[in-house]
N, C-alpha and C positions, 0 to 999 in steps of 0.2 A: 556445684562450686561456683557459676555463673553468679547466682545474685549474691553471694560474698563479696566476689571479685569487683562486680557492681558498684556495692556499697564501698569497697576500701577506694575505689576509683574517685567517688564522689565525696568521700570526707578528706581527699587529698587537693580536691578542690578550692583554690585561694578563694573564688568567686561566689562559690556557695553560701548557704543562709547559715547563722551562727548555731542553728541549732546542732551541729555536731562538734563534738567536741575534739580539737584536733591535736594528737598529740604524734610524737613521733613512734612509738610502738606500733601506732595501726598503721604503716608504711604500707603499699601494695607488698607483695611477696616477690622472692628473687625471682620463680617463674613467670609471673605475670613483668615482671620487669623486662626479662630476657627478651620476651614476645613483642612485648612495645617499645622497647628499647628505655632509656634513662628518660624518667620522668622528672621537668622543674618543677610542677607544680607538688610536688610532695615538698621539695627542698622548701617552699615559698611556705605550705602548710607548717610547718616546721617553723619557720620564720613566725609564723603567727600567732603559736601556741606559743612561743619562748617568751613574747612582748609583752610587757606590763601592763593592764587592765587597772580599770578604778575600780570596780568592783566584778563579783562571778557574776556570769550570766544564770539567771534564773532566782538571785537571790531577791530579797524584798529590799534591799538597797537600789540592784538594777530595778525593780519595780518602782518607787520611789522617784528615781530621778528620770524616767522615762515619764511617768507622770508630772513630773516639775519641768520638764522640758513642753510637754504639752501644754501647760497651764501657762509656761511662758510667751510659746509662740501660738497659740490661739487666740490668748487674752489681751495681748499686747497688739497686733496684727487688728482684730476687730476693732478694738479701740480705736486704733488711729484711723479706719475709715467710719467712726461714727458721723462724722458730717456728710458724707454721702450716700449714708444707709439712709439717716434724717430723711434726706431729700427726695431719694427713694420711695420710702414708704409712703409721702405723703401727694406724691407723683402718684401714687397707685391709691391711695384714699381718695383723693381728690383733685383729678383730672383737670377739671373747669379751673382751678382758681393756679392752680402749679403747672403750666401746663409743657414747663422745660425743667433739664437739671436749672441750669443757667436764672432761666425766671424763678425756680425752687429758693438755691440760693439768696439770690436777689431780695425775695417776700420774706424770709426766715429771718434775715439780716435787716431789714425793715422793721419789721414786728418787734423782733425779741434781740436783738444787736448781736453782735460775734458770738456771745454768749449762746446765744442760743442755737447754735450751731452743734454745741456740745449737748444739748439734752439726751439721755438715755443712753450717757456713758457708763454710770454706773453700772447699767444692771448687764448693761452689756459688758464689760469688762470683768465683772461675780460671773455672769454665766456662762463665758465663751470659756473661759478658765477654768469653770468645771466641765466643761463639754473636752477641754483640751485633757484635761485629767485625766479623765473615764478613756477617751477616744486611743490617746497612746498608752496609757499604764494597761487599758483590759486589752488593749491591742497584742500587747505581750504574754499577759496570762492565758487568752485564749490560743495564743498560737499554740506555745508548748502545752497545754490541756490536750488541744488536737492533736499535736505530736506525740503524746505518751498515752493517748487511744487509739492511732491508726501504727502505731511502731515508726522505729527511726526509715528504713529504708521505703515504706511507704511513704515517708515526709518528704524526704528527695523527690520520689517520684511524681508527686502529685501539690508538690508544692505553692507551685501558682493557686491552684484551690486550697490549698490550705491556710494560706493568706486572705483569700477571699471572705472564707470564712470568717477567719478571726477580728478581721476588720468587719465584717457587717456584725457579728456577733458585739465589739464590742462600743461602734455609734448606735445600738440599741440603745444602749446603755447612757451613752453620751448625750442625745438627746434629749434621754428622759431628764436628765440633770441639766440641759440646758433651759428645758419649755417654762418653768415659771420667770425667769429672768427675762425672757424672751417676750414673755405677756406683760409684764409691767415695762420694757421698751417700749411695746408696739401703743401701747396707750398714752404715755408720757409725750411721744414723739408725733402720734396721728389723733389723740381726741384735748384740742384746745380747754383751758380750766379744768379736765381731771386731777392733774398732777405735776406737779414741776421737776422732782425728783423719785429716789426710791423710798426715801424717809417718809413718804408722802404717797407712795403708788399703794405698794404692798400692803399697809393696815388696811387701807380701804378696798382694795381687791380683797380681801380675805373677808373683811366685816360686809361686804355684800353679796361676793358670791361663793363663799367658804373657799375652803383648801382643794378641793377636786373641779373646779369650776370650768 
């Protein structure tokens, strides 16, 4: 009866992870109350189950917007530090000639005006937004995947790994979906006359070094 007790213990839990579902039927039992005396956190679980939701957990709407929250705060976030990734990568191209942020700066605003501070927004803004996509929506799918192959009270248990997983499992993912956008940055931004844009990167990466390059 221990790992029953267990598990009613842990899905009475305010604190815990949403994969259980809490309603007030699965209350600990009057015995186990007796023992530990009156539990808040059932009352709080209770509380939490009663609350209005925007959508179920595990439906493809919460799939969706978990995704669309991703796409927003990945996509949006990278962007606004494209002038510093700029400056960055071209600090690590080419040492001798950038040899500070500062002097970075400085040469890029020279060369190519405020303007060009912004180059390899685009692709960076398409890519980090699918990388944001995959990163938090398969974040989700894989978690509960892992939860309905290891069982519910193994998920409590072992939880912290189980997160683990489903977060490496799903920037597998995310990266693959970031790496082309990412190749036509990294050229726009560190090789002078390739490309000024993506309307301009991408045909000619593909008509020279194909699709898997």
């Amino acid at each position: 009866m221990y790992p029953n007790a267990l598990t009613q213990l842990a899905r009475a839990n305010p604190f815990s992870a949403p994969l259980f579902t809490l309603q007030k039927a699965e209350e600990p039992s009057q015995s186990l109350a007796a023992e530990h005396g009156p539990s808040k956190r059932t009352l709080a679980a209770a509380a939490v189950a009663d609350s209005d939701v925007s959508c179920e957990f595990g439906s493809r709407k919460y799939y969706a917007l978990c995704g669309f929250g991703g796409i927003l705060s990945c996509g949006i976030t990278h962007t606004a530090v494209v002038p510093l990734d700029l400056v960055k990568c071209r600090l690590q191209v080419d040492p001798d000639k950038y040899k500070s942020i500062f002097k970075g700066f400085s040469i890029t605003i020279k060369e190519d005006g405020m303007r060009g501070l912004a180059k390899g927004w685009a692709p960076t803004f398409i890519g980090y937004s699918m990388q944001g996509l995959c990163k938090f929506g398969f974040y989700e799918v894989f978690k509960i995947t892992y939860s309905d192959m290891i069982g519910e009270e193994n998920t409590y248990l072992w939880r912290t790994s189980l997160y683990l997983a489903a977060s490496a499992s799903a920037e597998f993912f995310a990266d693959i979906a970031l790496a082309p956008m990412e190749a036509c940055k990294v050229r726009i931004q560190t090789q002078p006359g390739y490309a000024n844009n993506l309307r301009q990167c991408a045909p000619k990466m593909f008509a020279e070094e194909g699709l898997w390059a």
